[in-house]
ChimeraX commands (.cxc) that place a marker at each C-alpha (Angstrom):
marker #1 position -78.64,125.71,-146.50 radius 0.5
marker #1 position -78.68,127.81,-143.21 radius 0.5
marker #1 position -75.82,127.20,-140.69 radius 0.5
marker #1 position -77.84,125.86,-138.32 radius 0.5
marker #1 position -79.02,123.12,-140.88 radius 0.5
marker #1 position -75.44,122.24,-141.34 radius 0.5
marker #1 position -74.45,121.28,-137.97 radius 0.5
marker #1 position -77.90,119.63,-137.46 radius 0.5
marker #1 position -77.18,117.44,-141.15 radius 0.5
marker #1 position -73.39,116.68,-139.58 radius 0.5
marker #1 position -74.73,115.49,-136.61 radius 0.5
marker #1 position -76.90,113.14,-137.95 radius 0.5
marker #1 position -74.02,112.23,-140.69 radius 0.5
marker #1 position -72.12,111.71,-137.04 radius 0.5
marker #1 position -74.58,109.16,-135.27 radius 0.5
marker #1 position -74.99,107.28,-138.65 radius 0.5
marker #1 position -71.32,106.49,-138.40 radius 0.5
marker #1 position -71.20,105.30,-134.99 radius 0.5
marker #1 position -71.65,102.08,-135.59 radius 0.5
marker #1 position -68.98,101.85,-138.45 radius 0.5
marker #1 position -66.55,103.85,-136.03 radius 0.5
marker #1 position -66.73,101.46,-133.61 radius 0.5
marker #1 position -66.36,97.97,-135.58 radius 0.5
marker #1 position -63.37,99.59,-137.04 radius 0.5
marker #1 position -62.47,99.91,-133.94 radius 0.5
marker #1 position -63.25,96.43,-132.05 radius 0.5
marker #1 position -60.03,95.56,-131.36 radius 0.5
marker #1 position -59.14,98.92,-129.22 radius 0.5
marker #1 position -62.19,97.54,-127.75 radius 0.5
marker #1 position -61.74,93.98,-126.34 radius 0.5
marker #1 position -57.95,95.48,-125.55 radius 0.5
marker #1 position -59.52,98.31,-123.29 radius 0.5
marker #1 position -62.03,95.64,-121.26 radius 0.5
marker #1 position -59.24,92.95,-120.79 radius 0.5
marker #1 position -56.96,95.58,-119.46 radius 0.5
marker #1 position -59.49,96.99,-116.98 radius 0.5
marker #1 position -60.52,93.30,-116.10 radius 0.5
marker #1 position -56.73,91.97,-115.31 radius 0.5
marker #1 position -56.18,95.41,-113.49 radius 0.5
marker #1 position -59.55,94.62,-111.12 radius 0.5
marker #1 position -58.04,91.87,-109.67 radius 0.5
marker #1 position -54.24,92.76,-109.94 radius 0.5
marker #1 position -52.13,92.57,-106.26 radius 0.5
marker #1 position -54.86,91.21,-104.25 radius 0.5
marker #1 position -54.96,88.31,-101.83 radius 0.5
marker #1 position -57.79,86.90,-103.27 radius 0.5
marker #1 position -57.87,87.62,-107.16 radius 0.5
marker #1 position -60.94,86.64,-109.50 radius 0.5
marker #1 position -62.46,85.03,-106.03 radius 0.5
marker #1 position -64.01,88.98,-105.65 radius 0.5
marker #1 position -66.04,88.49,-108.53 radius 0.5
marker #1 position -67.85,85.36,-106.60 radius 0.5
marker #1 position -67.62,87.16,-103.08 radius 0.5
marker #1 position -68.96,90.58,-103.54 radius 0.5
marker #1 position -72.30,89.52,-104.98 radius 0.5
marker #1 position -72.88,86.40,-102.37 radius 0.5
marker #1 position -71.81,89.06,-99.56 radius 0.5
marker #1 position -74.80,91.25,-100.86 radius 0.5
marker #1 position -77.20,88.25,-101.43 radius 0.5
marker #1 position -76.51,87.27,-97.71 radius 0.5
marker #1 position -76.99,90.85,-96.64 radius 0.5
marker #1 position -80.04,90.95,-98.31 radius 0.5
marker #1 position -81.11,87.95,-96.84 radius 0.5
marker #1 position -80.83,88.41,-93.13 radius 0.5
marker #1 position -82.42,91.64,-93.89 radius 0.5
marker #1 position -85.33,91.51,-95.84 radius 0.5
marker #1 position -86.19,87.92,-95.28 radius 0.5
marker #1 position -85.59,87.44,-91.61 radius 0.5
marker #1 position -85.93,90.86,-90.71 radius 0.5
marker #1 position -88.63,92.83,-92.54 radius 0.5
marker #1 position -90.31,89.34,-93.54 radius 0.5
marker #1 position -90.27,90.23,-97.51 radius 0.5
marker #1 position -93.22,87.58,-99.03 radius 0.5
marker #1 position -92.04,86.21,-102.09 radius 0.5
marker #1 position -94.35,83.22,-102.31 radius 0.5
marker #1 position -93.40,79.95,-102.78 radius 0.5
marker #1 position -90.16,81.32,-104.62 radius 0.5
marker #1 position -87.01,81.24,-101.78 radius 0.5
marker #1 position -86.38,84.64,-101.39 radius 0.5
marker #1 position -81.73,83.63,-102.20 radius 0.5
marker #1 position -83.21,83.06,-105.53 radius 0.5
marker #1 position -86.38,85.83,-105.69 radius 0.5
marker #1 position -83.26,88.35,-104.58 radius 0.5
marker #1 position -80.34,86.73,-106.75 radius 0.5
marker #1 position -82.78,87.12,-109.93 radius 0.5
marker #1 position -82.96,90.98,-109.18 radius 0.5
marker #1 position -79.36,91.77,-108.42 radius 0.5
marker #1 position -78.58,89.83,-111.77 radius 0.5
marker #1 position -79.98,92.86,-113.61 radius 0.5
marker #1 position -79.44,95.58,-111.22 radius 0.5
marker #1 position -75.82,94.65,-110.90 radius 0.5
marker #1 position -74.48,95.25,-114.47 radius 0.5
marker #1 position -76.33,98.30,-114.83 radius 0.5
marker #1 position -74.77,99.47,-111.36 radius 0.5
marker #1 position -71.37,98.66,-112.99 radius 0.5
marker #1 position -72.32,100.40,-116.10 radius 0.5
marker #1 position -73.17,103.36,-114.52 radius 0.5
marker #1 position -70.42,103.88,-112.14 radius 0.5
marker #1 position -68.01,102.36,-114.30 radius 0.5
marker #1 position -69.08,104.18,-117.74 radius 0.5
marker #1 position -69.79,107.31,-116.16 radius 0.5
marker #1 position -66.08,107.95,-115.34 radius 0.5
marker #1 position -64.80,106.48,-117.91 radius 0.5
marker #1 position -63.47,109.43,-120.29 radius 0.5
marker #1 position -62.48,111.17,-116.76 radius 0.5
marker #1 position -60.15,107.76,-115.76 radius 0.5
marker #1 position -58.68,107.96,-119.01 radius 0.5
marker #1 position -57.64,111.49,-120.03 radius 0.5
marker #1 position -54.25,110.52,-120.20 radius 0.5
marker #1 position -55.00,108.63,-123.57 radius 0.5
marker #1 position -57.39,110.69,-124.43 radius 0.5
marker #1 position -55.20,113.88,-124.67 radius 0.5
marker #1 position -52.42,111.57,-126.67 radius 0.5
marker #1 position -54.06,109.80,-129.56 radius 0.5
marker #1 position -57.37,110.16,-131.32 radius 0.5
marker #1 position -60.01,107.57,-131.64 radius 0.5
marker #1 position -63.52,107.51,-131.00 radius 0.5
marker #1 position -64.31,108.32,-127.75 radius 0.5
marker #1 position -67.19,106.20,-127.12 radius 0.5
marker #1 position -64.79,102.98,-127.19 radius 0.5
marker #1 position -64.18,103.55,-123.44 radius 0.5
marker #1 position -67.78,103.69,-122.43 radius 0.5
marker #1 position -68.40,100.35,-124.39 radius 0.5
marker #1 position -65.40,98.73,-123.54 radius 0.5
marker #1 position -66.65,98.90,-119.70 radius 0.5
marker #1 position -69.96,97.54,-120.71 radius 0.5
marker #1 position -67.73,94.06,-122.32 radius 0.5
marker #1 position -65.83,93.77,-118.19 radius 0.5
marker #1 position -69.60,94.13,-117.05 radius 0.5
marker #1 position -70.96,91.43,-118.91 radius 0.5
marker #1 position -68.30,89.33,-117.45 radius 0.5
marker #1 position -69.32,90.03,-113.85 radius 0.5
marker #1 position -72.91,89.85,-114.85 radius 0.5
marker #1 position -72.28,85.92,-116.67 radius 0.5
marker #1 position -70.87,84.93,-112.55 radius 0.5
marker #1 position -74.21,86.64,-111.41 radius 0.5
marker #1 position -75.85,83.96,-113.30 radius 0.5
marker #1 position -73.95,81.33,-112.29 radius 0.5
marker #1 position -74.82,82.12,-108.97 radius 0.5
marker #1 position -78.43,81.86,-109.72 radius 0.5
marker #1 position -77.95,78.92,-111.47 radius 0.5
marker #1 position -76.42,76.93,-108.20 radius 0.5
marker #1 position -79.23,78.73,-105.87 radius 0.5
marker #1 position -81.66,77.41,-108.41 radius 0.5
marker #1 position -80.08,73.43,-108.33 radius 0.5
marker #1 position -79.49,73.82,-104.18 radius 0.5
marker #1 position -83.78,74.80,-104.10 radius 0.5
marker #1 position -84.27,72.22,-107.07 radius 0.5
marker #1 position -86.04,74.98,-108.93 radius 0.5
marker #1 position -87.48,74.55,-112.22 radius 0.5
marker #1 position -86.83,77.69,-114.42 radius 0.5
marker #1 position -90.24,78.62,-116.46 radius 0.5
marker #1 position -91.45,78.50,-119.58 radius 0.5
marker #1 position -90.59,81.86,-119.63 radius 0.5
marker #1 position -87.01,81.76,-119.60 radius 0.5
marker #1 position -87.12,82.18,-123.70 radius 0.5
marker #1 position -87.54,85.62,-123.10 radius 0.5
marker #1 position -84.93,86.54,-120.48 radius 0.5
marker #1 position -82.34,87.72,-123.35 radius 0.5
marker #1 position -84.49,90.30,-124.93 radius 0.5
marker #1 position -83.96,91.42,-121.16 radius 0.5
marker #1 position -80.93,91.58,-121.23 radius 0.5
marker #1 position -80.69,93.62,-124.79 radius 0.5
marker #1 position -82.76,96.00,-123.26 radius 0.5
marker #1 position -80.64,95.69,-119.61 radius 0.5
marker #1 position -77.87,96.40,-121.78 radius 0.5
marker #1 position -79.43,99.07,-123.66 radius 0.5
marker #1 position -80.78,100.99,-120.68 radius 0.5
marker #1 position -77.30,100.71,-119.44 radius 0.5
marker #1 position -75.01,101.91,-121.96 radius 0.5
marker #1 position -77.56,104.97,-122.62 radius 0.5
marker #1 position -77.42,106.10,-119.04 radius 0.5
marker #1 position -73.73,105.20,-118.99 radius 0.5
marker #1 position -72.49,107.27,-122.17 radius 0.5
marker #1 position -75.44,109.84,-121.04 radius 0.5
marker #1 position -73.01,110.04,-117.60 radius 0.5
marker #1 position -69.61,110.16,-118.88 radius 0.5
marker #1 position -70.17,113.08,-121.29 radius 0.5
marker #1 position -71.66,114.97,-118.45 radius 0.5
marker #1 position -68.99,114.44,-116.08 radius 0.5
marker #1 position -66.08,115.68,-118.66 radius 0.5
marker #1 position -68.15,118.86,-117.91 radius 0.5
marker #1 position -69.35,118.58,-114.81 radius 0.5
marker #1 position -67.18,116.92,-112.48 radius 0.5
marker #1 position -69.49,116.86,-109.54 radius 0.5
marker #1 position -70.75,113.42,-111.23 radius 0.5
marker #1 position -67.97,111.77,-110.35 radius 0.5
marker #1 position -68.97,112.33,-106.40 radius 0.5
marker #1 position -72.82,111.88,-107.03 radius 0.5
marker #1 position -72.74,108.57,-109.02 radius 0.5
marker #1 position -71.96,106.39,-105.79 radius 0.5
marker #1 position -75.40,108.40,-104.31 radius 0.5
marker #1 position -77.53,107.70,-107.39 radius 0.5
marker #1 position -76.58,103.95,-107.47 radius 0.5
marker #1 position -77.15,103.37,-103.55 radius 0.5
marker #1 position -80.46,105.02,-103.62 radius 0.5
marker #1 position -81.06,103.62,-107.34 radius 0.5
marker #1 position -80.46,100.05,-105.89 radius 0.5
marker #1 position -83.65,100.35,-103.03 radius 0.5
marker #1 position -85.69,102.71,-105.32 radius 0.5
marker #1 position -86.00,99.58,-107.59 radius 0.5
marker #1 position -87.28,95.67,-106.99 radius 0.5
marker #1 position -84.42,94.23,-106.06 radius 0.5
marker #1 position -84.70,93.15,-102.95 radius 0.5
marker #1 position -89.07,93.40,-102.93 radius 0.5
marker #1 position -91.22,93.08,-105.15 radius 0.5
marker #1 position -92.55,95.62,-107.08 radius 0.5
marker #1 position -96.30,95.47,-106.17 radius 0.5
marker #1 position -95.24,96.10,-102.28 radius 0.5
marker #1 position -95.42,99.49,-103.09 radius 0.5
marker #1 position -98.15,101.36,-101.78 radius 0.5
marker #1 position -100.70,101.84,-104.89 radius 0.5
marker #1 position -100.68,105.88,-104.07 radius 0.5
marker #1 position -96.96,105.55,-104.92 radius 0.5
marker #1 position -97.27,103.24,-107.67 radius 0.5
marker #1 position -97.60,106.38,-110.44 radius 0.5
marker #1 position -94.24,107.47,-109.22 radius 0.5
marker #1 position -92.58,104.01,-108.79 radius 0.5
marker #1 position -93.16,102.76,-111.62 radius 0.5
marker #1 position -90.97,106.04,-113.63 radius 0.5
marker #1 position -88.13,104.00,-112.79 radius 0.5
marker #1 position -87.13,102.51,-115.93 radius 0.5
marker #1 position -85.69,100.12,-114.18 radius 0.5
marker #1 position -88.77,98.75,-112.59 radius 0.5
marker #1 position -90.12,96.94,-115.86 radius 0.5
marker #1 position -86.56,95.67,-116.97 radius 0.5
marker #1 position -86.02,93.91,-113.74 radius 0.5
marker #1 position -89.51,92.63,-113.15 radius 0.5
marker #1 position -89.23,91.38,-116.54 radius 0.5
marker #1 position -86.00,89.40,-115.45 radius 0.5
marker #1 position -87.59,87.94,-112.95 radius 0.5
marker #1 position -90.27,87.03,-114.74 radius 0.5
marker #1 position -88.68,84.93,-117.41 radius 0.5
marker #1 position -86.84,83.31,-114.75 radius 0.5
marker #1 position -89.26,82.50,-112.10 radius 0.5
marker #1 position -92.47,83.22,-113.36 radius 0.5
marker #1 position -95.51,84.91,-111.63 radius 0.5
marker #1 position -97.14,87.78,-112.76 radius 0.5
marker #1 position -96.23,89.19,-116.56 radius 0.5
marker #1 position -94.91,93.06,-116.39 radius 0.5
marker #1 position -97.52,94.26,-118.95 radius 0.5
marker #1 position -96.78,97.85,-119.97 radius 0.5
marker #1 position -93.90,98.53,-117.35 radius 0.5
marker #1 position -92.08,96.83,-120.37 radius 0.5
marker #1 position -93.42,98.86,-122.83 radius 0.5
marker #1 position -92.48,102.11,-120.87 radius 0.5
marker #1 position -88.98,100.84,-120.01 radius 0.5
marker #1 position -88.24,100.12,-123.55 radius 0.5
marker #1 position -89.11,103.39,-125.13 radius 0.5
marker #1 position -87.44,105.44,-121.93 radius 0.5
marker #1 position -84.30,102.94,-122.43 radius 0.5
marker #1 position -84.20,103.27,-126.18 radius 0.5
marker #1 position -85.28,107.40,-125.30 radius 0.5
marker #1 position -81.58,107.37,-123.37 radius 0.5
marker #1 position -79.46,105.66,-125.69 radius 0.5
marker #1 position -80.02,107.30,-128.57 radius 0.5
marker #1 position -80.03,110.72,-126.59 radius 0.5
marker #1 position -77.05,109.98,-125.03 radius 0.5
marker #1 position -75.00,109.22,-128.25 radius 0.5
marker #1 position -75.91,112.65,-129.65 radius 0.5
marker #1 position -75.11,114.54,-126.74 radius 0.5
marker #1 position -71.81,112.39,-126.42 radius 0.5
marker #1 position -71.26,113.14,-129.83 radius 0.5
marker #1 position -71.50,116.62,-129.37 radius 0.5
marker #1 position -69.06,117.17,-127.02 radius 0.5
marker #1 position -66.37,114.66,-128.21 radius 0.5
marker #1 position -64.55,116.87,-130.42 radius 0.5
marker #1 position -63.88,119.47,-127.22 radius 0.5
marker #1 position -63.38,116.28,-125.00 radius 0.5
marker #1 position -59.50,116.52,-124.90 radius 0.5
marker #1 position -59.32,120.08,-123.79 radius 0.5
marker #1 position -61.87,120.01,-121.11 radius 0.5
marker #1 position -60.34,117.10,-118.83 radius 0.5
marker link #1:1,2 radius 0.2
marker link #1:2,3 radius 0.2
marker link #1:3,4 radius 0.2
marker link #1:4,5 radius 0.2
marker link #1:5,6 radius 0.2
marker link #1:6,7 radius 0.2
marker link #1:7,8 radius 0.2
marker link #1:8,9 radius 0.2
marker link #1:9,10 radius 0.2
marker link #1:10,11 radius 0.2
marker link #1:11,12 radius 0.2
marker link #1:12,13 radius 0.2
marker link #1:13,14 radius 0.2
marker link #1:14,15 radius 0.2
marker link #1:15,16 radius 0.2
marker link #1:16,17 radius 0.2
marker link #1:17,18 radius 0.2
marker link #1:18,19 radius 0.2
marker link #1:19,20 radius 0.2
marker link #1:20,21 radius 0.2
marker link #1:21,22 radius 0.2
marker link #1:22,23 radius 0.2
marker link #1:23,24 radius 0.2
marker link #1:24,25 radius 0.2
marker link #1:25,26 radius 0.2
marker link #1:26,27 radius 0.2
marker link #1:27,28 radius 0.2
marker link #1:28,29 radius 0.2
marker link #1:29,30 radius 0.2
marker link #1:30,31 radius 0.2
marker link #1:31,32 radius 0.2
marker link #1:32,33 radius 0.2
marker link #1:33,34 radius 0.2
marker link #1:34,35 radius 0.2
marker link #1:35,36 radius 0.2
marker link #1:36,37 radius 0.2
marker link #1:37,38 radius 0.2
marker link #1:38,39 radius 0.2
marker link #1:39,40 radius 0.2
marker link #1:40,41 radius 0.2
marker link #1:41,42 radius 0.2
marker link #1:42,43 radius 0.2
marker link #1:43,44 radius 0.2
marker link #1:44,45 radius 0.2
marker link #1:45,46 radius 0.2
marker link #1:46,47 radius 0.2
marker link #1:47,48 radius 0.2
marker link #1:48,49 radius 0.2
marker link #1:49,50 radius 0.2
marker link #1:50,51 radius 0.2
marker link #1:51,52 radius 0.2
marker link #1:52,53 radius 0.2
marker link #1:53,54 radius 0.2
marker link #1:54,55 radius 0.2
marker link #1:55,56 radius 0.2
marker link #1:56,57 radius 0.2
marker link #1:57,58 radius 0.2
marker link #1:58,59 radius 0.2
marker link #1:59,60 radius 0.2
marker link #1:60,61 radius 0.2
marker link #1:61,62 radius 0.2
marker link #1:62,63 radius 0.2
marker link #1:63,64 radius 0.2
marker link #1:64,65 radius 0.2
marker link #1:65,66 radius 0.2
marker link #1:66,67 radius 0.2
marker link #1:67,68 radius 0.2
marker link #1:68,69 radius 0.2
marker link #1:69,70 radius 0.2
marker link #1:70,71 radius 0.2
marker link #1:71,72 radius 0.2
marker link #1:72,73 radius 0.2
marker link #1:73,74 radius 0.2
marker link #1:74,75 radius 0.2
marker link #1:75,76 radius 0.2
marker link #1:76,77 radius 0.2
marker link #1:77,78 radius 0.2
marker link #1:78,79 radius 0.2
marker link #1:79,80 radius 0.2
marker link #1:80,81 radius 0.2
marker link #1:81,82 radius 0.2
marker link #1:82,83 radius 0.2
marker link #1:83,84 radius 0.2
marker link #1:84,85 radius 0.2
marker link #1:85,86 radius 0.2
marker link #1:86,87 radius 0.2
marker link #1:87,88 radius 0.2
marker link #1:88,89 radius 0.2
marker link #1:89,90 radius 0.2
marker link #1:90,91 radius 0.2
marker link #1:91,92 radius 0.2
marker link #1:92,93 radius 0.2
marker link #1:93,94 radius 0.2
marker link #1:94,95 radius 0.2
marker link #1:95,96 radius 0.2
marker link #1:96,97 radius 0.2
marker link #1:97,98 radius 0.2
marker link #1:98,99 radius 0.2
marker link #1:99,100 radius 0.2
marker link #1:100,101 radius 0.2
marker link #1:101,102 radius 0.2
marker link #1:102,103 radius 0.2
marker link #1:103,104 radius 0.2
marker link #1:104,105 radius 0.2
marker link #1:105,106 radius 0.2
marker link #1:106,107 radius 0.2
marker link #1:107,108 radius 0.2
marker link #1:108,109 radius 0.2
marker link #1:109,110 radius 0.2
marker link #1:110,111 radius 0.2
marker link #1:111,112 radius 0.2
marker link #1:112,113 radius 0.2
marker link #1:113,114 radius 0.2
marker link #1:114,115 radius 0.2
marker link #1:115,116 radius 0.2
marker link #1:116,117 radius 0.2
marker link #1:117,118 radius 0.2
marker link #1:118,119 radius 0.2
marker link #1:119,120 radius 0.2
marker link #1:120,121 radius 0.2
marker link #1:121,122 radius 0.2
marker link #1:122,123 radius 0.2
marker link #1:123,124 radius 0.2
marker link #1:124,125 radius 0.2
marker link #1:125,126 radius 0.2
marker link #1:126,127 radius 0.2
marker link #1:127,128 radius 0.2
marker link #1:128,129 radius 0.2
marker link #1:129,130 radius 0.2
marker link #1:130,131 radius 0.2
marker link #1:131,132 radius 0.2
marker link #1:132,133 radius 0.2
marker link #1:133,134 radius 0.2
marker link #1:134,135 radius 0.2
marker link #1:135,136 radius 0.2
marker link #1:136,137 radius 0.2
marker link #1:137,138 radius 0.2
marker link #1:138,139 radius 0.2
marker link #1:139,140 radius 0.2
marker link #1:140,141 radius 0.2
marker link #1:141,142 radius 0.2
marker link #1:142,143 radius 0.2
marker link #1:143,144 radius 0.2
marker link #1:144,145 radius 0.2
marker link #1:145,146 radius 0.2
marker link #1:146,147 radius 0.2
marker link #1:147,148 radius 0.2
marker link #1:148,149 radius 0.2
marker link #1:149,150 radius 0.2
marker link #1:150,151 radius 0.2
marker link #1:151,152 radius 0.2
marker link #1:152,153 radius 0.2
marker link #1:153,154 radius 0.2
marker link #1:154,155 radius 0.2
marker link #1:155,156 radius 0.2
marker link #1:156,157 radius 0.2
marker link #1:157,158 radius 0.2
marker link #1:158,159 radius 0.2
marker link #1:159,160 radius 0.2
marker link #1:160,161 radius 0.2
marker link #1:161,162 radius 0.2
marker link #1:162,163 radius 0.2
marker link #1:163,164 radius 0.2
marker link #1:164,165 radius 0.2
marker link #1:165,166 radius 0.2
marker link #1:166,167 radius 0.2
marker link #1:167,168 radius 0.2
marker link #1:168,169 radius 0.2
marker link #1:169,170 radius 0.2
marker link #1:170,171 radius 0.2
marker link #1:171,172 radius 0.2
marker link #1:172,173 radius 0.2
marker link #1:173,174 radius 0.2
marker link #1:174,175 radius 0.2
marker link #1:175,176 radius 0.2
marker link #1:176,177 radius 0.2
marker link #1:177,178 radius 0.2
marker link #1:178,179 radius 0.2
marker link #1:179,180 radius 0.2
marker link #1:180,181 radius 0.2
marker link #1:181,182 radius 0.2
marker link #1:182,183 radius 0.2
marker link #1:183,184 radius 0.2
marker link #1:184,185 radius 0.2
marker link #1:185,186 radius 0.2
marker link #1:186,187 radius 0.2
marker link #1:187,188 radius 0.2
marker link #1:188,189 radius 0.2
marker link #1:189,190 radius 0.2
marker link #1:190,191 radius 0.2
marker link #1:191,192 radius 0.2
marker link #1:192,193 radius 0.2
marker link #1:193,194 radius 0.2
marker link #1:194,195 radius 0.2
marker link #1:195,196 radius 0.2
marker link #1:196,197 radius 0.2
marker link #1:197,198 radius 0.2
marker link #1:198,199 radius 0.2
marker link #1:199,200 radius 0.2
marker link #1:200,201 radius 0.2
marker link #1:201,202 radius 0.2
marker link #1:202,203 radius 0.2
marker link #1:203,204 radius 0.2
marker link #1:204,205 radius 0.2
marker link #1:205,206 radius 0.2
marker link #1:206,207 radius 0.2
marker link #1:207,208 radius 0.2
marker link #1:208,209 radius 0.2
marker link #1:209,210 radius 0.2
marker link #1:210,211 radius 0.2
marker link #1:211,212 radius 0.2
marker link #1:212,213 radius 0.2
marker link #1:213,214 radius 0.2
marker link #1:214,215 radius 0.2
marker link #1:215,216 radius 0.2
marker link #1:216,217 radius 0.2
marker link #1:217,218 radius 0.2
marker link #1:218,219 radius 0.2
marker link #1:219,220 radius 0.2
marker link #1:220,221 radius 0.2
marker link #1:221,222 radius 0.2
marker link #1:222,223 radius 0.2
marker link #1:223,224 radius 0.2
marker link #1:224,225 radius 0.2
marker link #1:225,226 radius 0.2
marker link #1:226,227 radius 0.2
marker link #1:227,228 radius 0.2
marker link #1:228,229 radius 0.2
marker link #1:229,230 radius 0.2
marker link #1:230,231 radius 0.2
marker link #1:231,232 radius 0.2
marker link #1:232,233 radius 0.2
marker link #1:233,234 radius 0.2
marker link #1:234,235 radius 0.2
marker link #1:235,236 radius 0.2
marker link #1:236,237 radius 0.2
marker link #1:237,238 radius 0.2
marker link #1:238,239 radius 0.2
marker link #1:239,240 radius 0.2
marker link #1:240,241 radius 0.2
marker link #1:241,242 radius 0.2
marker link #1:242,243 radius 0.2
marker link #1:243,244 radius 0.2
marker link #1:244,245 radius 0.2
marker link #1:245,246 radius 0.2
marker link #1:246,247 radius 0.2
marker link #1:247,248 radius 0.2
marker link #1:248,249 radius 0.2
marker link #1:249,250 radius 0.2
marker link #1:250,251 radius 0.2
marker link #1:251,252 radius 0.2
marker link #1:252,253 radius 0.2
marker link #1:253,254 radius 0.2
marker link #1:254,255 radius 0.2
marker link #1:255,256 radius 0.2
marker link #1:256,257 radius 0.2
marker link #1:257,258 radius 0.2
marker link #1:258,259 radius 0.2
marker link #1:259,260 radius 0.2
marker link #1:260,261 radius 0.2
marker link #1:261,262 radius 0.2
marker link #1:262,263 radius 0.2
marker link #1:263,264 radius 0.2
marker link #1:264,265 radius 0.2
marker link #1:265,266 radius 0.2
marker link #1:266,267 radius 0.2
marker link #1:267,268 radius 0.2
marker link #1:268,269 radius 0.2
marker link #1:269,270 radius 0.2
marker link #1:270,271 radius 0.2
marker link #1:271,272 radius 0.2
marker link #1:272,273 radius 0.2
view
């Protein structure tokens, strides 16, 4: 066997493990989130009332904006809840992003001290972002009593949505932490990519306001199919189609990309940051 099909076999002996590595794991896991989550909130006026504020601040925002403003049609659907139903998917992978991506970075003290996988930070950021995501829903839950909305029959499907939200996620995530061991210019462009991510996807519009010319180019955004397939399940209208089919494979395309690439570069982790 050539050297070259040596470190190709121990990588794949490597990303078979993973999974094992991590259950063994767990606990390092759930410690890691509950630590970041208590430290959110720690010394401020307000405390776990943040989690509630910052996404009504943005739904208002959005509101005045897009609604009063630049008269966004969403139909017979209010546009709190059209709006609310977006930023429920685009806000946890937001968080997973910025949060994920510097997570090795944030934690190079441990990192240089003890060994364990280093893909339990990433993930452990993904558990705190579920959190915020579950008061996300909450909130669409009380818009959706104040209108006296009636979810749709398609609301079965809204947690293979989330798999995949979660998925898409935790691939671009891991995909961004690795890098920015390396590259620490990340840590400076991430706020940039999730601004412009958050109006180059339907969040606040729909998706078919884009001019068709642009559509072909749009619709590349991963993104695009995972949150019109939120809303979707949620409110109803018009089914994704294959924008769902083309998020999945590009999602699945960056998770399991990402863990080789983070797997890579995790044995050299400790002497690069």
């Amino acid at each position: 066997m050539c050297i070259r099909d040596r470190i190709s076999s121990g990588s794949k002996i490597k990303l078979s493990t993973t999974v094992r590595d991590l259950w063994q794991y767990r606990d390092l896991i759930s410690i890691l989130a509950w630590r970041d989550y208590k430290v959110r909130y720690a010394q401020t006026f307000l405390g776990f009332v943040w989690a509630f504020l910052q996404p009504l601040t943005t739904l208002l925002i959005f509101t005045l904006i897009f609604s009063r403003v630049a008269k966004v049609d969403t139909g017979d659907i209010p546009y709190p809840l059209f709006a609310q139903s977006g930023m429920l998917a685009w806000t946890y992978f937001a968080f997973l992003i910025s949060q994920a991506g510097n997570s090795i970075v944030g934690a190079q003290a441990m990192v240089k001290k003890i060994y364990f996988p280093r893909l339990v930070i990433p993930i452990s950021k993904a558990i705190v972002g579920l959190i915020d995501f579950m008061i996300s829903l909450v909130i669409l839950v009380i818009i959706g009593a104040y209108y006296q909305f009636v979810p749709s029959a398609n609301i079965v499907y809204l947690p293979i949505f989330i798999v995949l939200l979660i998925i898409g996620g935790l691939g671009v995530g891991i995909w961004v932490s690795a890098l920015t061991v390396r590259f620490r210019d990340f840590t400076h462009l991430l706020p940039f990519i999730v601004q412009i991510g958050m109006y180059a996807s339907p969040v606040a519009y729909a998706a078919n306001m884009v001019p068709e010319q642009y559509q072909w180019l749009y619709v590349l955004n991963p993104m695009v199919g995972v949150i019109e397939g939120v809303r979707w399940s949620i409110i109803g209208g018009a089914a994704p189609g294959e924008l769902i089919y083309f998020s999945m494979s590009v999602m699945l395309l960056l998770v399991f990309s990402g863990l080789w690439y983070f797997k890579q570069g995790e044995r050299v982790m400790a002497g690069l940051i």
